[in-house]
C-alpha positions as CSV (number, residue, x, y, z in Angstrom):
1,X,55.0,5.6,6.9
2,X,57.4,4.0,9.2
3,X,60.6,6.1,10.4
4,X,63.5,5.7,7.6
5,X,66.7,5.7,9.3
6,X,69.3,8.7,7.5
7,X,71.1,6.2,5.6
8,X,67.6,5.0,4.2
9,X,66.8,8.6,2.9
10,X,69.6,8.9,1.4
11,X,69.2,5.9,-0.6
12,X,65.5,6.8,-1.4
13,X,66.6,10.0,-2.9
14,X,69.5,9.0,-5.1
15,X,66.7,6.8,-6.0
16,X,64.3,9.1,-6.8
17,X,65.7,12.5,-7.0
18,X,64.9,12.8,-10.8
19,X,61.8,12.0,-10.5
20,X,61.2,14.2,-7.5
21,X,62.9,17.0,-10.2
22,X,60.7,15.9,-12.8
23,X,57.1,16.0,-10.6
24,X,56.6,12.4,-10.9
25,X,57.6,11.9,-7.3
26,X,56.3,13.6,-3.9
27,X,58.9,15.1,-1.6
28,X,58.2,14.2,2.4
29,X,59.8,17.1,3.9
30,X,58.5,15.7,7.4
31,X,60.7,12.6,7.0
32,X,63.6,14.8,6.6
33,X,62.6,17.5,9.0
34,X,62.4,13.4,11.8
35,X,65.9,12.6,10.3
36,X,67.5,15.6,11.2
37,X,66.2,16.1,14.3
38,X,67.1,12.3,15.1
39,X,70.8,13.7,15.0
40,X,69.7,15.8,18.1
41,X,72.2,18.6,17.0
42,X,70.3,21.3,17.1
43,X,69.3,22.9,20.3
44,X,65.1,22.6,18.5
45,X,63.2,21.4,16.0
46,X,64.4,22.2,12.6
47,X,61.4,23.6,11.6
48,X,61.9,26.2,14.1
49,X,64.3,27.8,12.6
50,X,63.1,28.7,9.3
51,X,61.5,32.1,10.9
52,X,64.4,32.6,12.9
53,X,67.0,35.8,12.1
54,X,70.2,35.0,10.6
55,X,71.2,37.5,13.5
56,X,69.5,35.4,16.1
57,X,71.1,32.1,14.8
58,X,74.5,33.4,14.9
59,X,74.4,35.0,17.8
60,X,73.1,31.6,19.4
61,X,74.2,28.8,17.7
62,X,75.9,28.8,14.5
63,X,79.5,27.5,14.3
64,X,80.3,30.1,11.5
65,X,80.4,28.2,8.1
66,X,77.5,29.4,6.6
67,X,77.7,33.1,5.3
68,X,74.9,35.1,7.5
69,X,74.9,38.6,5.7
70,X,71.2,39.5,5.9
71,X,71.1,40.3,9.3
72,X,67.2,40.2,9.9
73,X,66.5,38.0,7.3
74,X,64.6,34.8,7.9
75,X,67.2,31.9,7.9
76,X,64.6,30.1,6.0
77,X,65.2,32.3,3.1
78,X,69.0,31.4,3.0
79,X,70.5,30.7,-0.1
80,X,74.1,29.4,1.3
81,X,74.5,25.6,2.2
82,X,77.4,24.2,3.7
83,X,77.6,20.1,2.2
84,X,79.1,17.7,4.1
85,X,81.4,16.0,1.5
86,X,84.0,13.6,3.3
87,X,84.2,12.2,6.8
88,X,87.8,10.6,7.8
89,X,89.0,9.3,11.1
90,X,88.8,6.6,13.3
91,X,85.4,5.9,14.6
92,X,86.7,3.1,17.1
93,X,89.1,5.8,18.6
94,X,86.4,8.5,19.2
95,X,88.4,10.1,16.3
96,X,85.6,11.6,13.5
97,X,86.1,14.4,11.1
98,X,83.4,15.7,9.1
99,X,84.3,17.8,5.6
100,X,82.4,20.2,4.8
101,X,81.9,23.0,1.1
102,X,79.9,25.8,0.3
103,X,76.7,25.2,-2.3
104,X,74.8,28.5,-3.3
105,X,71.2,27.1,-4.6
106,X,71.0,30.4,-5.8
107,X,72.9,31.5,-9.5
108,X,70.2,32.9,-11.0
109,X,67.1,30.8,-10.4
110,X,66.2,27.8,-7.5
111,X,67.9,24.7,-8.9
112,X,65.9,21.7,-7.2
113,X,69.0,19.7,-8.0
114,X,71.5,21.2,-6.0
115,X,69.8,20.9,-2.9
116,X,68.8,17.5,-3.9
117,X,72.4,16.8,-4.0
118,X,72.8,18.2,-0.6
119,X,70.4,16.2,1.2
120,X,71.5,12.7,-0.4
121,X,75.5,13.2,0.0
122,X,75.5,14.7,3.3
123,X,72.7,12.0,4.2
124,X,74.8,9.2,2.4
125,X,78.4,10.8,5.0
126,X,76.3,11.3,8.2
127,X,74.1,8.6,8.2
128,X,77.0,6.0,7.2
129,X,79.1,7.4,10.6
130,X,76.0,7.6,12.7
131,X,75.3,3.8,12.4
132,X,78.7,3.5,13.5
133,X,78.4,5.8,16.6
134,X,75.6,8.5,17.3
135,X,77.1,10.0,20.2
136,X,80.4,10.9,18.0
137,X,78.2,12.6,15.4
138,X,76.1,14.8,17.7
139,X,79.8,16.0,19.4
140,X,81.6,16.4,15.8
141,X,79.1,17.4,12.8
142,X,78.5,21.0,12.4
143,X,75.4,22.9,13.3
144,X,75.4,25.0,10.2
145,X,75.4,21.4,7.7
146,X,72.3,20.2,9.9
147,X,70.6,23.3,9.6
148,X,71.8,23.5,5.4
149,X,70.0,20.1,5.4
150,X,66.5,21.6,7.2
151,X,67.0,24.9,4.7
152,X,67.3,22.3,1.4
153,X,64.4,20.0,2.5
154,X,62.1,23.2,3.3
155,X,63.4,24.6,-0.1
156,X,62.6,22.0,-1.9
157,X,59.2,21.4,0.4
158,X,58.3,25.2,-0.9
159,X,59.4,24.5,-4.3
160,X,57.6,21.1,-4.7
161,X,54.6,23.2,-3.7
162,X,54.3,25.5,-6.9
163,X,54.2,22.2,-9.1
């Protein structure tokens, strides 16, 4: 399957995120796990940090808006998200500001949905302003929403899985 820019995943799952909910739809965590590291945000892969301590990561690289409590805990395992929800600014003035919540995917049980949502709104935001100018996004979108998209897609990849 040919390389769908961000913008394009974003559209394919607003498309098809009920039916990716439902079953009736597969989930290609790889074309997510190509998108984000497209951004080149990250300092690796994003697969590479699933297995990686919440300690580790925040000691390393995190910018500090996701909650890292666990200590030794695989970041994979997460349950925190940070959702990029706004961008403002002036793109033509090297002026870009990136909005960011927390999501917990977490209540009581895994809800597919929510990190559904995370992946196609913070897709739609980023991959609108990185069209516009790459360069800006990789010095002004935060580490810790790139990795929440990585720790949605492999939750969902895992999830998908016990269908």
């Amino acid at each position: 399957m040919a390389e769908l820019t961000i913008s394009q995943l974003a559209d394919y799952l607003e498309e098809n995120g009920d039916a990716i909910k439902a079953g009736d739809e597969s989930f290609n965590a790889a074309q997510i796990y190509q998108a984000i590291d497209s951004l080149a945000i990250l300092q690796k892969p994003i697969q590479d940090y699933f297995a990686l301590s919440e300690d580790s990561y925040y000691d390393s690289e995190s910018d500090h808006l996701l909650t890292l409590q666990n200590g030794q805990q695989p970041l994979g395992d997460l349950s925190d998200r940070v959702i990029v929800t706004h961008t403002d600014g002036a793109v033509t003035d090297g002026e870009l500001n990136y909005t960011y919540a927390h999501e917990n995917v977490i209540a009581t049980d895994y809800d597919v949905q929510t990190d559904l949502h995370i992946l196609t709104y913070g897709f739609e935001v980023v991959g609108a302003t990185d069209q516009l100018d790459h360069k800006l996004v990789q010095k002004t979108l935060a580490k810790d929403a790139v990795l929440s998209f990585g720790l949605a897609a492999h939750a969902i990849e895992k999830w998908a899985a016990t269908k």
